[in-house]
C-alpha positions in Angstrom: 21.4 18.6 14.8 21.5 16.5 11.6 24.1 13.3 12.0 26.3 12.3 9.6 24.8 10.6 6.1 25.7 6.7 6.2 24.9 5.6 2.2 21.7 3.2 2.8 21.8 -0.4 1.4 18.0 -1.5 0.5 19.4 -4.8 -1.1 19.7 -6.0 2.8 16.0 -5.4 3.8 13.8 -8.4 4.2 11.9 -6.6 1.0 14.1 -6.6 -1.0 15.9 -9.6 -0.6 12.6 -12.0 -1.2 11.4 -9.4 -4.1 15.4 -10.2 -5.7 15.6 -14.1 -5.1 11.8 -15.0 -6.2 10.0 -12.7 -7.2 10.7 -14.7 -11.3 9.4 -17.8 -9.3 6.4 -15.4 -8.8 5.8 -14.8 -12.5 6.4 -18.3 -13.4 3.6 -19.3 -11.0 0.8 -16.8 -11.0 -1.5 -17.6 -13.1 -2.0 -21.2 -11.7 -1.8 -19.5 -8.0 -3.0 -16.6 -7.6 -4.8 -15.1 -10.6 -7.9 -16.6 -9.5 -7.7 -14.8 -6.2 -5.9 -11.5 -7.1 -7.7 -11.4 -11.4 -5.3 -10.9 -14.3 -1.4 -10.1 -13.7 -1.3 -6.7 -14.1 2.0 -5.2 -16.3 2.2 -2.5 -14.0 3.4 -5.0 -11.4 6.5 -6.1 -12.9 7.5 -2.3 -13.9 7.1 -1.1 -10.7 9.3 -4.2 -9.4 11.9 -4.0 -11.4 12.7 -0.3 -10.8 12.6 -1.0 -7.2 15.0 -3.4 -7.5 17.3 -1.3 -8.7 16.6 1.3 -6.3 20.0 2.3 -4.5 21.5 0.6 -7.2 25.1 1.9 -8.3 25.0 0.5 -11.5 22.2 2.7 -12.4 24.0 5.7 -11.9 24.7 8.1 -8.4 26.1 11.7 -7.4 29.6 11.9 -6.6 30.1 14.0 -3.7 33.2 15.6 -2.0 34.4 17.6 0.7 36.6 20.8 -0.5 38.2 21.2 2.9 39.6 17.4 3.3 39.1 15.8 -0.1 36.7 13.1 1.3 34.1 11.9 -1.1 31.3 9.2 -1.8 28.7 8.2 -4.2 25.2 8.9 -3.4 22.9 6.3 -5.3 19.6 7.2 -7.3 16.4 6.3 -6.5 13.5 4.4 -8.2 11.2 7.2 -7.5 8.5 4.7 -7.6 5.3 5.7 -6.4 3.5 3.9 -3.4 5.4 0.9 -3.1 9.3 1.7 -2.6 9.5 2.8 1.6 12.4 4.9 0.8 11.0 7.0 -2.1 7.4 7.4 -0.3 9.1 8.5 2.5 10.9 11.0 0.9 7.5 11.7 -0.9 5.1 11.9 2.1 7.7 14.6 3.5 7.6 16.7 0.5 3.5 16.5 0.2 3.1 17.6 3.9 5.3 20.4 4.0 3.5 21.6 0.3 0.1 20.5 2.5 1.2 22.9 5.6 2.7 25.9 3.5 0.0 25.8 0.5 -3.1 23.7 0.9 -4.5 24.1 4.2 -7.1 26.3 5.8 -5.8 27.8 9.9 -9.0 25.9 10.9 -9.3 22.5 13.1 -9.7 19.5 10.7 -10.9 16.2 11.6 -9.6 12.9 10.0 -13.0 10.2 8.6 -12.5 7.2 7.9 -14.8 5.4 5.3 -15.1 1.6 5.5 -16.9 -0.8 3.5 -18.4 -4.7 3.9 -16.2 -7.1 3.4 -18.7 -8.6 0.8 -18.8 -6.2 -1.4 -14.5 -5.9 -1.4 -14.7 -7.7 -4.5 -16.2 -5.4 -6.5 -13.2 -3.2 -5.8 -10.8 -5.9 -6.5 -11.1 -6.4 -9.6 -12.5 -3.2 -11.2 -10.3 -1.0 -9.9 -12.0 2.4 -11.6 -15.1 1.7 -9.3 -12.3 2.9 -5.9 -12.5 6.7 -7.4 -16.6 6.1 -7.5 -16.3 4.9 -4.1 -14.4 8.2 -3.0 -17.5 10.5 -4.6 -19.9 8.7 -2.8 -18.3 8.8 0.6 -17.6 12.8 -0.6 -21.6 13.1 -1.2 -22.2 12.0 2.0 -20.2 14.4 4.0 -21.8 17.0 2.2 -25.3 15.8 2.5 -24.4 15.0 6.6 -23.0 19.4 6.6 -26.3 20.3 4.9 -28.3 18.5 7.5 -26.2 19.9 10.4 -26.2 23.5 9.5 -29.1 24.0 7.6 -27.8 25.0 4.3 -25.2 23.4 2.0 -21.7 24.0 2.8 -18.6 23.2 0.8 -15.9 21.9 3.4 -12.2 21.4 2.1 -11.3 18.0 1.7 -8.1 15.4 1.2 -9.2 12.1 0.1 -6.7 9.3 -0.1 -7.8 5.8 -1.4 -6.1 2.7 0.6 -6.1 -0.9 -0.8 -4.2 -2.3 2.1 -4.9 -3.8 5.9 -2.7 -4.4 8.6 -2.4 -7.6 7.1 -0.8 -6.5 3.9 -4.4 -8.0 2.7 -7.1 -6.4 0.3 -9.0 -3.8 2.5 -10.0 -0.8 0.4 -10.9 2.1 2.7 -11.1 6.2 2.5 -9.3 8.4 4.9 -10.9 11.8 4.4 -8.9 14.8 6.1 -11.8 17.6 6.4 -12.5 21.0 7.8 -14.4 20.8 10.3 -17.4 22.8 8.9 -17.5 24.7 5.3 -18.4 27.7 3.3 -22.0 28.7 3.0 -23.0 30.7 -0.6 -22.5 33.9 1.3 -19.0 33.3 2.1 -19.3 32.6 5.8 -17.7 29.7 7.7 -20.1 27.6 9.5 -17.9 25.3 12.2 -19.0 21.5 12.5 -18.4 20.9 16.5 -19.1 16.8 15.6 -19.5 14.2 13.5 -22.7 11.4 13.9 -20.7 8.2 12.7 -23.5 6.2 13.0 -25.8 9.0 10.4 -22.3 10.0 8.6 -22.3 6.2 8.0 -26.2 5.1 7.0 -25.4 7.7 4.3 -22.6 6.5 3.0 -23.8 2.8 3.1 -26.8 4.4 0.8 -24.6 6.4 -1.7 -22.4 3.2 -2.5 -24.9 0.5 -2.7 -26.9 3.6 -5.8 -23.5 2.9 -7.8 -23.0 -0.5 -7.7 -27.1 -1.3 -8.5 -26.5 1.4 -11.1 -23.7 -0.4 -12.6 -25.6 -3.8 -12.9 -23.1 -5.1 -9.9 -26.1 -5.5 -7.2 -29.6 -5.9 -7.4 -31.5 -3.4 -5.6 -33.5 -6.6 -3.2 -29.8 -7.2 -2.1 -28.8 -4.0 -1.5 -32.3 -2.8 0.5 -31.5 -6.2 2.7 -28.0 -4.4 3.2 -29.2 -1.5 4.3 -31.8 -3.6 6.7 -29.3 -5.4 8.9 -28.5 -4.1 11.9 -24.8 -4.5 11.2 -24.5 -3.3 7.2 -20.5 -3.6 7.6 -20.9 0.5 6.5 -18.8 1.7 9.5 -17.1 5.9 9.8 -14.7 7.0 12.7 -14.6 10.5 12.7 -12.7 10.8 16.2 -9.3 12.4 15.2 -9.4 15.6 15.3 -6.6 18.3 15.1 -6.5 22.1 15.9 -3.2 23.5 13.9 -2.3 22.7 10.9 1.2 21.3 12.3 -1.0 18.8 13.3 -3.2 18.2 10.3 -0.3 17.5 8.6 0.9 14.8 10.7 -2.4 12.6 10.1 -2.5 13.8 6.2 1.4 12.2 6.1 0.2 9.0 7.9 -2.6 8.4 5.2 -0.3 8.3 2.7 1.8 6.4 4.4 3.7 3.2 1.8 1.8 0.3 2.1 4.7 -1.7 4.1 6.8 -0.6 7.4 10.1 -2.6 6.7 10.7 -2.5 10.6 8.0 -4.8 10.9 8.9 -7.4 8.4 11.3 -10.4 9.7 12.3 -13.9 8.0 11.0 -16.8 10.2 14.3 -18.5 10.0 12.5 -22.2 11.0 10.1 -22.2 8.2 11.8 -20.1 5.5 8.6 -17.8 5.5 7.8 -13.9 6.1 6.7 -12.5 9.6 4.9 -9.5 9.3 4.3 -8.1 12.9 0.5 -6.1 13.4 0.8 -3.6 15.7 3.3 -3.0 18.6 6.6 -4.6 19.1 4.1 -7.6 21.3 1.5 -7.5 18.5 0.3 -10.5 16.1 2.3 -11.5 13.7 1.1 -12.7 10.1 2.8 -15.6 8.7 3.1 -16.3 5.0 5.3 -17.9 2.2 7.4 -16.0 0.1 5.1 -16.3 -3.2 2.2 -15.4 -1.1 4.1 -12.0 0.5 4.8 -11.2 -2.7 1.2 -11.3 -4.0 -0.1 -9.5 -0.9 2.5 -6.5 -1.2 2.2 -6.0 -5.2 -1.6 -6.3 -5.1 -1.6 -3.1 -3.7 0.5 -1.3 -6.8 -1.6 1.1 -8.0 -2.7 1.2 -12.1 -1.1 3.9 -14.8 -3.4 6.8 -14.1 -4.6 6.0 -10.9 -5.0 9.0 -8.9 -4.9 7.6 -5.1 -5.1 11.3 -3.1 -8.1 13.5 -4.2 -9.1 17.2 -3.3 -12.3 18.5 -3.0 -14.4 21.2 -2.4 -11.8 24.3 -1.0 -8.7 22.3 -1.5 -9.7 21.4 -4.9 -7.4 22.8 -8.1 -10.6 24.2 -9.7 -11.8 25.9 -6.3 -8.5 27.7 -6.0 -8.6 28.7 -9.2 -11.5 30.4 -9.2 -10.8 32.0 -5.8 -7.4 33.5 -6.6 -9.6 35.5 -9.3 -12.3 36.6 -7.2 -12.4 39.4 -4.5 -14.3 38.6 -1.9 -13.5 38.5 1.5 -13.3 34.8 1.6 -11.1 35.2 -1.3 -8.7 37.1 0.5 -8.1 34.6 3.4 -6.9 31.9 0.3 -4.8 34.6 -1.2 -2.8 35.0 2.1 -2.8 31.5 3.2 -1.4 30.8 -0.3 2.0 31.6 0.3 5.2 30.9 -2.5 6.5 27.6 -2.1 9.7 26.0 -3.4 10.0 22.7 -3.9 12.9 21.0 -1.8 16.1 19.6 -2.9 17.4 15.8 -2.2 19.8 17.1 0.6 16.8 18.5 2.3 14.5 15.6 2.3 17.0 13.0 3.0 17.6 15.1 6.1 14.2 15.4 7.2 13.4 11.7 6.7 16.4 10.2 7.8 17.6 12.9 10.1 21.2 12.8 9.0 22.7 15.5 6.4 23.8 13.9 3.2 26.2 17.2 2.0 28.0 16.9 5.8 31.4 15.5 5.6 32.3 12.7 7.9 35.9 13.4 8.4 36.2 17.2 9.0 32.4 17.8 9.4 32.3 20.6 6.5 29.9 20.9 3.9 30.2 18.8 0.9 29.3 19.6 -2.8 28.0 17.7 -5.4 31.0 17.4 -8.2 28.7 15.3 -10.8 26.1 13.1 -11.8 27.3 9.8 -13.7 25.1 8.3 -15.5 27.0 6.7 -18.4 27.6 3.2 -18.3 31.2 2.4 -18.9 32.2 5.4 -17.0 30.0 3.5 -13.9 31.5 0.2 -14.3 35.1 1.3 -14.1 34.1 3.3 -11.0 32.7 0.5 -9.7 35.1 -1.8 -10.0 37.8 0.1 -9.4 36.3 0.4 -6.2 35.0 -3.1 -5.4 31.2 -2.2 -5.1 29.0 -4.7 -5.1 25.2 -4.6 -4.8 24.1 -8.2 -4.2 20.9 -9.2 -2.2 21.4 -12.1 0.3 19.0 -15.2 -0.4 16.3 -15.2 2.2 16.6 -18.8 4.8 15.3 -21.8 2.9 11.7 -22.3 2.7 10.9 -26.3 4.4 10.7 -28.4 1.5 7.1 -29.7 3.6 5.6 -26.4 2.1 5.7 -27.0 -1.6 4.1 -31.2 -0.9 0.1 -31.7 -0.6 -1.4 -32.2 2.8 -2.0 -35.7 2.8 1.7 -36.2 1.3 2.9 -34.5 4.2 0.5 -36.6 6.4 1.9 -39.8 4.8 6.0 -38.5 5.1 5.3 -37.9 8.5 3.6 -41.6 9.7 7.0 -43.0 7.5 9.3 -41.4 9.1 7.8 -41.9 12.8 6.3 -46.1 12.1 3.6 -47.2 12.6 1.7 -47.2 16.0 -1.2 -50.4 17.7 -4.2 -49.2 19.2 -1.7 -49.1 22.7 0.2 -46.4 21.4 3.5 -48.5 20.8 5.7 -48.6 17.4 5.3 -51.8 15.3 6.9 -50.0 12.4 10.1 -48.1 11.8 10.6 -46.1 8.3 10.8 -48.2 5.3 12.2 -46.5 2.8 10.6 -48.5 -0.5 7.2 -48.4 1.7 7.4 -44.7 1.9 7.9 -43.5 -1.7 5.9 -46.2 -2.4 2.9 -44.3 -0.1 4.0 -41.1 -1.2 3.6 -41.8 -4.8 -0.3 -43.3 -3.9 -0.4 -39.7 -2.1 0.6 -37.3 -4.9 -1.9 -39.8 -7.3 -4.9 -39.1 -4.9 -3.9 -35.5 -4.9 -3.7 -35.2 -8.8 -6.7 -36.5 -9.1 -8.6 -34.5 -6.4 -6.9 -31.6 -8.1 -8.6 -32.4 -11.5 -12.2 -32.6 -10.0 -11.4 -29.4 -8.3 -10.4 -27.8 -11.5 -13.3 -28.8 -13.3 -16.0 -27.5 -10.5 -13.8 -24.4 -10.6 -14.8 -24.0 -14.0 -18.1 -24.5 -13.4 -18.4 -22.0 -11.2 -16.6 -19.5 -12.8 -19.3 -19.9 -15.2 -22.0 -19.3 -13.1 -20.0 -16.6 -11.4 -19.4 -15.0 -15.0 -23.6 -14.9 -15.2 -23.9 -13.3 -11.9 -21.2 -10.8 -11.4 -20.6 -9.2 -15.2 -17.6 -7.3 -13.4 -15.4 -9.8 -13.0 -13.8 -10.2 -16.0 -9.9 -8.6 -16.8 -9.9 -5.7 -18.4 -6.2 -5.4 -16.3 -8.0 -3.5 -13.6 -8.8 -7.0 -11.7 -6.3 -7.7 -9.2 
């Protein structure tokens, strides 16, 4: 049974909280930090921000709700409705798209889940042309197609969810494909032809081949490098294929965790010592990632997808044209879609929250009746008197200082720390103790060596560039470098 609904307060989570507090520090410093790693801000990134922030926000407008039995009310928040990035609103998202998955899309046939990897050399290409990730999803599609042909004999057209990730365990830039695919297809007769098993190792040679034909088609490779690719013994081409499920209960649990928001909120912490983010890989024992707040930031945002960008794909039988086509056909295959597609309604608010959450917004906490939704208020000064009439307040708490050691040079650090701790002979004892004059006095020589070193490293970076400009035509902005 559904618990009581307990309004939810984003601003508190570890996400948020660095997002509110730096995340102008972020903009400030980009371009001198992280464009050269990441490409060209993207505008996208600072929309999608923003409406997170106010995610949850009362000032943007909520539902009041009451109780008719007791009189008991509260204010139920909007959302951002952003897609990808808020946890909240993916969740809610994920929920709806795998109960539309269960009841509309999918075939009562076993499935298998394959995932499509790529070298971590040829990541780049990815990273800052983002158009080329839908390429890479044909290519892995033509592949599982060529690999049914093989297996059966014939061509086959399997049904297939394709969803693009940009993100690692790491938060980092690992684009990847998570296919969820019948396991076997339709031959031109109608018939089902079952694929017991995958060959990863085959599934994955032609993969490796149909990627490498795009990028040396699009000037990005030459074809010497990408026949030495295909030579080594380990390519960096890898396919798992051994998930496999046998309902569709099941299928829908691995198609919900491929979709899945690019951060888990339980696994982010503030390392209170350093002022930095933890983010833990894994179990509650796993690794944990360290990193700054700027560089959190970067990581998280990088993996905001464009305007346009369609991250989930369907081919074959699950595509819209497919469908189409077979709700105006009459064959007998044609008759197993038109009962497996039954109506569907989409679900209210009440019912997701419940479903993700597992507490019923519309049950009253007092008297445990059912609530009803007296209005939406969305107008400004009607908000604000609400709102302080009430003494709301929706503030995010700064995240722990970062160590002022983080934001000096290396060998300024090195220098602060032989100040404060003296000098030592070649015995090991102090002869020293901290002078203040000598140690802004060493710490000025420090930041001087480090300006200039800075310089010279600025001007072989744009060297470089140059030559890199020559040699990789795809890596200049055209706002899909990231």
């Amino acid at each position: 049974m559904a618990g009581v609904y307990r309004p939810r307060h984003p601003e508190r989570s570890v996400l948020h909280r660095v997002l509110s507090h730096h995340f102008e520090r972020f903009l400030a410093e980009y371009e001198s930090r992280f464009e050269r790693e990441y490409g060209y801000f993207r505008p996208v990134v600072k929309e999608v921000v923003e409406k997170y922030l106010d995610c949850g926000n009362p000032r943007c407008g909520f539902a009041r709700i009451r109780c008719p039995a007791c009189r008991e009310e509260y204010l139920l928040t909007f959302s951002c409705k952003t897609r990808g990035f808020c946890p909240s609103c993916q969740a809610k998202r994920v929920e709806m798209w795998g109960e539309w998955v269960r009841e509309r899309l999918l075939w009562d046939v076993p499935h298998r889940q394959v995932v499509f990897t790529i070298p971590k050399m040829l990541r780049i290409f990815f990273k800052f042309k983002r158009r080329l990730l839908g390429d890479l999803s044909l290519a892995a599609l033509r592949a599982l197609k060529l690999y049914f042909e093989a297996a059966a004999g014939e061509p086959l057209i399997p049904g297939v969810i394709a969803v693009i990730q940009t993100f690692g365990d790491r938060i980092n830039f690992h684009p990847h494909l998570h296919f969820l695919v019948t396991c076997g297809g339709l031959d031109a007769a109608g018939v089902f032809h079952e694929i017991a098993r995958i060959d990863d190792a085959r599934l994955s040679g032609l993969f490796a081949r149909e990627v490498l034909a795009i990028l040396v088609a699009k000037g990005l490779l030459s074809p010497e490098w990408a026949e030495r690719l295909l030579s080594w013994r380990h390519s960096g081409f890898n396919v798992h294929s051994l998930v496999r499920t046998e309902t569709k209960a099941e299928a829908e649990r691995v198609g919900k965790y491929m979709i899945r928001p690019v951060v888990s909120l339980e696994r982010l912490e503030f390392i209170e010592p350093e002022g930095r983010v933890g983010y833990r890989i894994g179990g509650k024992d796993g690794e944990r990632e360290s990193m700054d707040y700027l560089e959190f930031i970067a990581r998280v945002t990088s993996h905001i997808p464009n305007k346009g960008q369609v991250m989930v794909r369907y081919y074959g039988l699950y595509a819209n044209a497919y469908r189409g086509r077979a709700k105006k056909g009459g064959s007998s295959i044609i008759r197993v879609l038109r009962e497996g597609n039954r109506s569907f309604s989409s679900k209210g608010w009440a019912v997701l929250i419940r479903k993700v959450y597992e507490v019923d917004p519309l049950k009253c906490p007092k008297c445990g009746g059912r609530m009803t939704v007296m209005a939406f208020l969305t107008r400004a000064s009607v908000i604000d008197r609400i709102i302080d009439h009430l003494k709301i307040s929706f503030t995010a708490e700064r995240p722990p200082p970062a160590s002022e050691l983080q934001d000096l040079p290396l060998i300024s650090i090195i220098l602060i720390s032989k100040g404060m701790m003296g000098f030592h002979d070649e015995t090991g004892n102090v002869v020293g103790a901290f002078d203040k004059r000598k140690f802004l006095s060493m710490n000025l020589r420090a930041m001087t060596i480090w300006t200039t070193l800075s310089i010279s490293a600025i001007s072989f970076s744009v060297q470089i560039a140059d030559l890199s400009a020559i040699s990789f035509p795809g890596k200049r902005p055209d706002h899909d470098r990231k």
